[in-house]
N, C-alpha and C positions, 0 to 999 in steps of 0.2 A: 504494500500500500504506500504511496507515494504522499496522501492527505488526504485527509475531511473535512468535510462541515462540521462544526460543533455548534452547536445552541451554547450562546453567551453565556445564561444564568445559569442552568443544571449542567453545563459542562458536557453534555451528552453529544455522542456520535450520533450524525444523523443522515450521513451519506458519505460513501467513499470516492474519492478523488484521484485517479490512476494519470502516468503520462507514459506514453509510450513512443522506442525511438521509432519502432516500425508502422508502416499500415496496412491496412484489413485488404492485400490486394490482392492475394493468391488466397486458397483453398486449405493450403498450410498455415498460415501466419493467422486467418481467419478461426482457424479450428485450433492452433495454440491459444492464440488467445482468447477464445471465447472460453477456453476449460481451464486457461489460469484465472480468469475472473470468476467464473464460475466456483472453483476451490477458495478465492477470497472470500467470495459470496458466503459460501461454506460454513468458510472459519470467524468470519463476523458472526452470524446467527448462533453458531456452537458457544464463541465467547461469552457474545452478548448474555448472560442466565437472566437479566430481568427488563429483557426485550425493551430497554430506554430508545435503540439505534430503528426500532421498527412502528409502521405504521399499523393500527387494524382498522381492515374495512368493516362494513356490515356485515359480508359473508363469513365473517370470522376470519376470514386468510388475511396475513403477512405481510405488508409490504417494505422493500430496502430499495434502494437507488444506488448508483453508481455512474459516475462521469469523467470521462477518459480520453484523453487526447492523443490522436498518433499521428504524429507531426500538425498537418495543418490541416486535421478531419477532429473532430468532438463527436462523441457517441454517447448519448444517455440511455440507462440500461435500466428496467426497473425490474426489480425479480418478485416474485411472489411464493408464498409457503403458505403450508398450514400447521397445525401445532402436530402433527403425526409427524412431519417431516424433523422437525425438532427432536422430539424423541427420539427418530430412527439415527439421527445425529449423534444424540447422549448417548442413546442405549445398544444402538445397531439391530440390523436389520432382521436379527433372530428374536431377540429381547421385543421386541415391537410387533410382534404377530403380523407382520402385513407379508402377502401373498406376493412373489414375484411372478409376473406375468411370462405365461408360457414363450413367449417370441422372445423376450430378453436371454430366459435360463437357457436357450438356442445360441443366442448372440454371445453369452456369456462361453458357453463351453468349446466356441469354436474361437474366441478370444485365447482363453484359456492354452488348448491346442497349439494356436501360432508362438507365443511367446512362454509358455508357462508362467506369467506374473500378474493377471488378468483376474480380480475376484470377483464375485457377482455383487457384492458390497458395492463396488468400485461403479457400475451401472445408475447407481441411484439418481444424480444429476442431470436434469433434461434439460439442456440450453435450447431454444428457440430462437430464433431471427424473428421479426414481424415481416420482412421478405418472403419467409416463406408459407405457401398457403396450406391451411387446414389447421383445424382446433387444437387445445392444448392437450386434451386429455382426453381419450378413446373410451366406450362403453367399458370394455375388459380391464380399466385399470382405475376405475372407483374409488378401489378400497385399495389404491397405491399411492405414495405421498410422493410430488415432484418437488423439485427446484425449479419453476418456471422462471427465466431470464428473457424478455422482451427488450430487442436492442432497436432504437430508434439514431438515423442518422446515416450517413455520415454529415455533420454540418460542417460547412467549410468556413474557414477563421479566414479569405482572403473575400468572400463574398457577403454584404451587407447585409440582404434580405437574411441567409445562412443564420448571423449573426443576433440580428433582429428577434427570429421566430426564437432561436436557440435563449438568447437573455428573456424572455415571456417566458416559456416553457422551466428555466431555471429559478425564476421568479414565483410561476405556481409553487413548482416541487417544493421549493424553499420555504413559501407562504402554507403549505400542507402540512408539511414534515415538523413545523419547529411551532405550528398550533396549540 
């Protein structure tokens, strides 16, 4: 983690701040880093024990932010959870009775297979694009807790409008998060 926001009076974390040298331009660099922010993501929620850094909606889920520049693109990323996903955090994924979806325990054992160091643990983080299409969560995985990461962006730090929508947009977040 490069920085945060913190709320001035309680001191609390309220969103993380990443700078990166590279950008999201290949299929590799896109997929490193969408799974090391995804593991920050992670390890904030795990830290966090009395959830100060998170928002709750109505439907009871989760929300955290994160804002990341790589070089001259800005990407705000909002991720969402629910409290199952936390405990499978604290307690892991045996301790926490939830059912791993038959297609994954697939994915998992032919992971497994290629490299030997692939656990099915290691599955539980679903990163998203909003690029790409279709919902976050399928009928057969209900009663499965994700890390949902919605990545908005790229906004570009050389184009005004870019600039414009991106200060509103961090302006909400900011006037949400620190309520």
């Amino acid at each position: 983690m490069d920085g945060y926001l913190q709320q001035t009076k309680t001191r609390q974390v309220k969103a993380i701040v990443e700078a990166k040298a590279c950008i999201r331009d290949t299929a590799v660099s896109v997929s490193r880093i969408r799974m090391q922010e995804g593991a920050q993501m992670a390890a904030w929620i795990f830290a966090d024990v009395d959830e100060e850094g998170c928002r709750k909606g109505a439907d009871g889920r989760r929300r955290r932010v994160l804002i990341s520049q790589d070089r001259h693109q800005i990407f705000v990323t909002s991720a969402m959870y629910d409290a199952a996903y936390i405990n499978y955090l604290r307690d892991g994924a045996k301790e926490s009775n939830q059912k791993v979806p038959e297609e994954m325990q697939k994915e998992s054992k032919i992971a497994k297979r290629r490299n030997g160091k692939v656990k099915e643990d290691k599955l539980r983080t679903k990163v998203e694009s909003e690029n790409n299409s279709g919902g976050t969560r399928q009928d057969n995985e209900e009663d499965f807790s994700f890390l949902e990461m919605h990545e908005f962006g790229p906004f570009k730090t050389r184009d005004s409008n870019n600039m414009r929508h991106l200060g509103c947009l961090v302006l909400a977040i900011v006037s949400q998060i620190c309520a």
